[in-house]
ROVEXDREN-430272 format. One record per residue: x, y, z of N, C-alpha, C in turn. Coordinates in steps of 0.05 Angstrom, whole numbers, plus 5000, padded with zeros to 4 digits. Layout:
<recs>
XYZXYZXYZ/...
</recs>
This chain:
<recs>
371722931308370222681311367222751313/365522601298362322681303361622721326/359422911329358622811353357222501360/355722391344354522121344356521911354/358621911338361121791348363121781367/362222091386362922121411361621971433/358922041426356222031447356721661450/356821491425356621311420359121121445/360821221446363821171453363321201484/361721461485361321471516360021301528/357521241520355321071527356620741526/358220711515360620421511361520451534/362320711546364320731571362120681599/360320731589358620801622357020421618/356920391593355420141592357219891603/360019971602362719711610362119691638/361419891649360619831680358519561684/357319561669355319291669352919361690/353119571682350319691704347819491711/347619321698344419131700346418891719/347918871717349918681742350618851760/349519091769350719211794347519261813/345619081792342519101815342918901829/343918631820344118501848345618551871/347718661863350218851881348519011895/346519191881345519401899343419211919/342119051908340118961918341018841952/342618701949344318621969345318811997/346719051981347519201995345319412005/344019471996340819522008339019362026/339619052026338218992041340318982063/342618922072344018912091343719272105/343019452087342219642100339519672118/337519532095334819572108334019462137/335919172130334818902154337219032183/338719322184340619362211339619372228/336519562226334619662242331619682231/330919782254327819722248326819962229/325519892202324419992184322420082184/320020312165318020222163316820132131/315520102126313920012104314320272078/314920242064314720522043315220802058/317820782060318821082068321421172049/318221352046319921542028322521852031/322321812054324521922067327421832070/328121872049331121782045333621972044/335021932062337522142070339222152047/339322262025341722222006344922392013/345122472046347722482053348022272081/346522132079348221962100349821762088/352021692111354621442109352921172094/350721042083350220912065350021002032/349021252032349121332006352321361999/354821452014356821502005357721162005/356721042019357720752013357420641998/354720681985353220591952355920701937/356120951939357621001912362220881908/362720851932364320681937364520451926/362620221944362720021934361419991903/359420051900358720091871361620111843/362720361853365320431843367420191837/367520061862369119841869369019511849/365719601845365619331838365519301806/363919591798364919601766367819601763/369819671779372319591774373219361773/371019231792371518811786371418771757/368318771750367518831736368418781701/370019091704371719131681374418941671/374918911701377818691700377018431693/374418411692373018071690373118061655/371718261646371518371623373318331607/376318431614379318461602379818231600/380218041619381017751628379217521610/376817631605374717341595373817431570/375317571558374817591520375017481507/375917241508375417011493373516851494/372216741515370316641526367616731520/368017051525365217151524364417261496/367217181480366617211448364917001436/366116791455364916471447362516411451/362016561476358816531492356616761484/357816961457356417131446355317361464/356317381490355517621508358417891520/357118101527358918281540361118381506/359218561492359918511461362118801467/363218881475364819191485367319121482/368218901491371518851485370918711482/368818511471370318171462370218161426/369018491421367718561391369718801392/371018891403372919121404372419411402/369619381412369319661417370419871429/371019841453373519961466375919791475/377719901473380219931469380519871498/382719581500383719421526385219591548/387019851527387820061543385920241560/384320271555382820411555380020361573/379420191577379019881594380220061618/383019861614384919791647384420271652/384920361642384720671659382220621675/380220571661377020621672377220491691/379020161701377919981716379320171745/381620391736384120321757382120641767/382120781751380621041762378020951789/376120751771374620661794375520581819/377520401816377920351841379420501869/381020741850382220981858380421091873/377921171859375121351871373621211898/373720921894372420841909374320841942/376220711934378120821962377921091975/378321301957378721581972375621611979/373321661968370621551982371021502009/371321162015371521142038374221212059/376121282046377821462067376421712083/376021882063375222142072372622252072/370822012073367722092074366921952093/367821652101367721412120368921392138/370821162142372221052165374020892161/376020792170377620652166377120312162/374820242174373119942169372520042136/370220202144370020232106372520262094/374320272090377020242072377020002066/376319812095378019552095376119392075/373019422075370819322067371519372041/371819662030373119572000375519501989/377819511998379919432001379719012003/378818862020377218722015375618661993/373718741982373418701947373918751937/375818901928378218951910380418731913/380818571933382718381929382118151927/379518081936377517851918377317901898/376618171880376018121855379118031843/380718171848383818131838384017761835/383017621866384217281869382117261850/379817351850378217231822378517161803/379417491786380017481758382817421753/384017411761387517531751389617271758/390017231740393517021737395917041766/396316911786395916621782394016591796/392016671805389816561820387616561804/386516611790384216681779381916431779/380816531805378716361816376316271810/376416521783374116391775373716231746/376216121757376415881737376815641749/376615671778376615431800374115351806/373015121810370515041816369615131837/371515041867371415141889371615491893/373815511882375215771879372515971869/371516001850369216121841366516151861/366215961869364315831883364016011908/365615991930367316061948367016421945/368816561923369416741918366416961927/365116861902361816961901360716961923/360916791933359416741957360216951984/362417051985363517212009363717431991/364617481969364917811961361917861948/360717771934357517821924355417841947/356117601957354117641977354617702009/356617582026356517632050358817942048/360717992037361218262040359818472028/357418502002355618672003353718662023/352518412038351718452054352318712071/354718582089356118792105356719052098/357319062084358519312074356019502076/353119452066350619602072350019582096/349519282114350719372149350919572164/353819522159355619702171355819952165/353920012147353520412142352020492165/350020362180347820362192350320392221/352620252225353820302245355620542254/356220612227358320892224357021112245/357921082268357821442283354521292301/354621172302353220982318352920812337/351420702352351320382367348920272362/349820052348346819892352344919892376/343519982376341019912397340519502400/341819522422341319162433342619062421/343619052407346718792391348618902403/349818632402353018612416354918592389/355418862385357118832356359918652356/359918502378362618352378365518392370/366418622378368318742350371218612362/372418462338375218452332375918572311/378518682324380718762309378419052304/377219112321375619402311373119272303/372919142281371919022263368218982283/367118972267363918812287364018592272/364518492286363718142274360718042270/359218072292356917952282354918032257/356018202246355318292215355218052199/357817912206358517662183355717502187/355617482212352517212215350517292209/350017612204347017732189347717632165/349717632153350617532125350617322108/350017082126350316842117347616822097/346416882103344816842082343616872055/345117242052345717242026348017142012/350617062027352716902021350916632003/349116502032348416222007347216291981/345916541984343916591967344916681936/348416831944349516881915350716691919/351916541935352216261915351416091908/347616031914346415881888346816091864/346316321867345716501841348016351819/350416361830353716371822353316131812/352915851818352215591807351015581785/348815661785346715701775348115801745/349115981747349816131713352015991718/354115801725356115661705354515541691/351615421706351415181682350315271647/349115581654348415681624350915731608/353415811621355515971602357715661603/357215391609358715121613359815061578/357515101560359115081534361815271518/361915541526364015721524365615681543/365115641566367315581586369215321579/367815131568369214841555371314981529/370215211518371615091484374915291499/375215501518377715641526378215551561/377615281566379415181585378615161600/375515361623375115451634373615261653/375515171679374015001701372414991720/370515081717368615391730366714941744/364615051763364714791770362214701747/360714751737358514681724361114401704/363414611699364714421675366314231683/366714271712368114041735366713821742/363613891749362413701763359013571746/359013821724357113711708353713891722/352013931706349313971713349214031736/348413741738346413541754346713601794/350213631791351013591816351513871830/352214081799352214301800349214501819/347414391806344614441806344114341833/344914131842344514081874345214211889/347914211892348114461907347414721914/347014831878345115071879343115021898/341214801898339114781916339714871939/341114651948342414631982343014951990/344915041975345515241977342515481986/341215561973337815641972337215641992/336315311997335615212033336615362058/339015282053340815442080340915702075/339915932049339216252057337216172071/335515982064332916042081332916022105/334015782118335615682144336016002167/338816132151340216322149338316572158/335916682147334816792141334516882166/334016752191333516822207334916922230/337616872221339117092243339217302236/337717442216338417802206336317892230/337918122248336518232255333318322258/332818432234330818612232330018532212/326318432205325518452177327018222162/326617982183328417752175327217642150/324717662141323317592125322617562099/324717882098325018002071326917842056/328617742063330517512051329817172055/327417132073326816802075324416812057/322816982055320316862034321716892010/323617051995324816981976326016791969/327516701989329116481992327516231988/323916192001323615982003321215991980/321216241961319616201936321016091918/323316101919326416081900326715701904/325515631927327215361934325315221911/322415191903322515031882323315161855/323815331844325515361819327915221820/330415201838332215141843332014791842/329714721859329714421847328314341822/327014401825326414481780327914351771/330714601772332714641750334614351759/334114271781335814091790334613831774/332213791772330513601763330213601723/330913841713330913851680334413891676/335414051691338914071684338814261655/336514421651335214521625337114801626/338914881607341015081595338215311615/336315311586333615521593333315561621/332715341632331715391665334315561683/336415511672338615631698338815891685/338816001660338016251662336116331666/333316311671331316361690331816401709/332516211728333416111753334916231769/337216331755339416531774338416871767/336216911750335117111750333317161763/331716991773329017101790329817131824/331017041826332217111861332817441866/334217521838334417831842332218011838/330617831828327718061810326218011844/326117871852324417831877325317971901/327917931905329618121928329118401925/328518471895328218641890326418871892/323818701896321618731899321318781932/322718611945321718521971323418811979/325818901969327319131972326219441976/325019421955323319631942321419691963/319519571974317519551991318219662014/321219742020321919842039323120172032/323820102009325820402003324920381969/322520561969321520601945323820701920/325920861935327021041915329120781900/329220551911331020361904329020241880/326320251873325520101855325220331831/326020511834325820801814329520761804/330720751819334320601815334320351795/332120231800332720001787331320011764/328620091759326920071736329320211718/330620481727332120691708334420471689/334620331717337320231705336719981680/334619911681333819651669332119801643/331119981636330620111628333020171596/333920301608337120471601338220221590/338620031605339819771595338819691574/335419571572334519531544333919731526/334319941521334420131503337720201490/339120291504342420241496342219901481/342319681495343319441490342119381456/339319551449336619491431338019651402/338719911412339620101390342719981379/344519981401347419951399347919641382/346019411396347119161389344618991374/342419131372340618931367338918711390/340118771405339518461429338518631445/336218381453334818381476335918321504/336818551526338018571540337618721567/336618681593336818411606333818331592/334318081598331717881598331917691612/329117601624328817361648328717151630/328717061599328116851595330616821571/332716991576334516911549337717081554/339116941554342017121554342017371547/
</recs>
């Protein structure tokens, strides 16, 4: 086999991960790291063996395994909606697919067995069975209005939240919080959380209403195509509001998630006010470019993570397919 046609095949394999959908994942799970404890401003001193970096590569692991299964499941759709061109154009092979999805999720478990703790198991173990009620027959949630909705909102956002958290707790005690723990568990993690919870679920709103015409022609009752725009788009708002609301029970550096939140609240009514295809992909994109930012400012080496990755993304996406890929102003 050439080598071109190897190299080519590989880069198909590392690209199914959806790497430019794993910066809001990181973004998330970074800030639930940043906001545990008190930070400083651009520190560049970053531990790359402590219990968060092994959690990055866990959950990370975990979620391209979502990911991939979303992939397998929505090839018809995303043939219709002209995106995610790897299996819906048959580049790789559906077999071949399900190994990559099951290996990931294999890796990501033993990770947190034998590098973590037994909470970390549960934390991925936990999105691994959201992504499962997500994608997969007979539940597949995200073809439920509510169900979708819902989904995003606790595994995107309030369990990456946590999950970055709770690295900060491993072999630790919080200094002054009452980690409230049931069942082992620290509960008051969940309430630092709520606010990226609302915050991926405007995101989550927000893009049914761009992908609402492919979702219509293979069945798909996602809520943009349940409830329409208009009502869709409201909630997105509402949703927004209450991160902002939210914002302020995070511990530490509560800030870093409310001025985003409350730069975000007029785009969100914007889009509520035009119902414009264009604007909601804008729209569910700038919340991450900003978190992102606001991210970075704390843990430089996270905006060198991300440029690489966005980078890599439009160069692969440019050579391989022709398309312009990511972009803030176009699928």
């Amino acid at each position: 086999m050439p080598f071109k046609k190897v190299a080519t095949f590989v880069f198909d394999l590392f690209f199914l991960n959806r790497p430019t959908l794993l910066v809001p994942v990181w973004t998330i799970l970074f800030l639930g790291w940043v906001t545990a404890q008190e930070r400083e401003f651009f520190d560049f001193a970053f531990d790359f063996t402590s219990p968060f970096v092994k959690m990055f590569f866990a959950f990370t692991a975990v979620v391209c395994h979502i990911y991939i299964v979303n992939q397998i499941v929505d090839r018809k759709s995303d043939k219709i909606n002209n995106k995610l061109f790897l299996l819906s154009n048959n580049h790789i092979p559906v077999s071949v697919a399900w190994v990559q999805a099951i290996l990931l999720l294999v890796f990501s478990v033993v990770v947190a067995w034998i590098w973590l703790d037994l909470i970390s198991v549960f934390i991925i173990s936990t999105a691994a069975i959201l992504g499962f009620l997500y994608n997969c027959a007979p539940f597949k949630l995200k073809d439920r209005p509510w169900g979708g909705f819902i989904a995003n909102a606790l595994g995107h956002g309030m369990l990456t939240y946590y999950a970055g958290w709770y690295a900060t707790q491993i072999g630790a005690t919080a200094d002054g919080v009452n980690l409230s723990h049931a069942f082992g568990i620290p509960m008051i993690g969940f309430l630092f959380a709520l606010s990226a919870a609302f915050a991926n679920g405007a995101v989550y709103l927000t893009s049914t209403i761009s992908d609402v015409k492919g979702d219509e022609k293979v069945n798909k009752r996602t809520f943009a195509v349940a409830y329409g725009a208009k009502n869709t788009s409201l909630l997105a708002a509402i949703c927004v509001i209450i991160s902002f609301i939210t914002a302020f029970f995070i511990p530490y550096s509560y800030w870093i998630m409310a001025i985003p939140a409350a730069i975000c609240i007029p785009l969100f009514l914007r889009l509520y006010q035009t119902q414009n295809v264009q604007s909601a992909f804008t729209t569910f994109r700038y919340p991450v470019v900003i978190l992102s930012i606001a991210t970075a400012i704390f843990v430089p080496v996270y905006a060198v993570l991300v440029l690489a990755t966005v980078i890599l993304s439009r160069v692969y996406y440019k050579l391989r397919f022709n398309h312009e890929y990511p972009s803030l102003s176009k699928e």
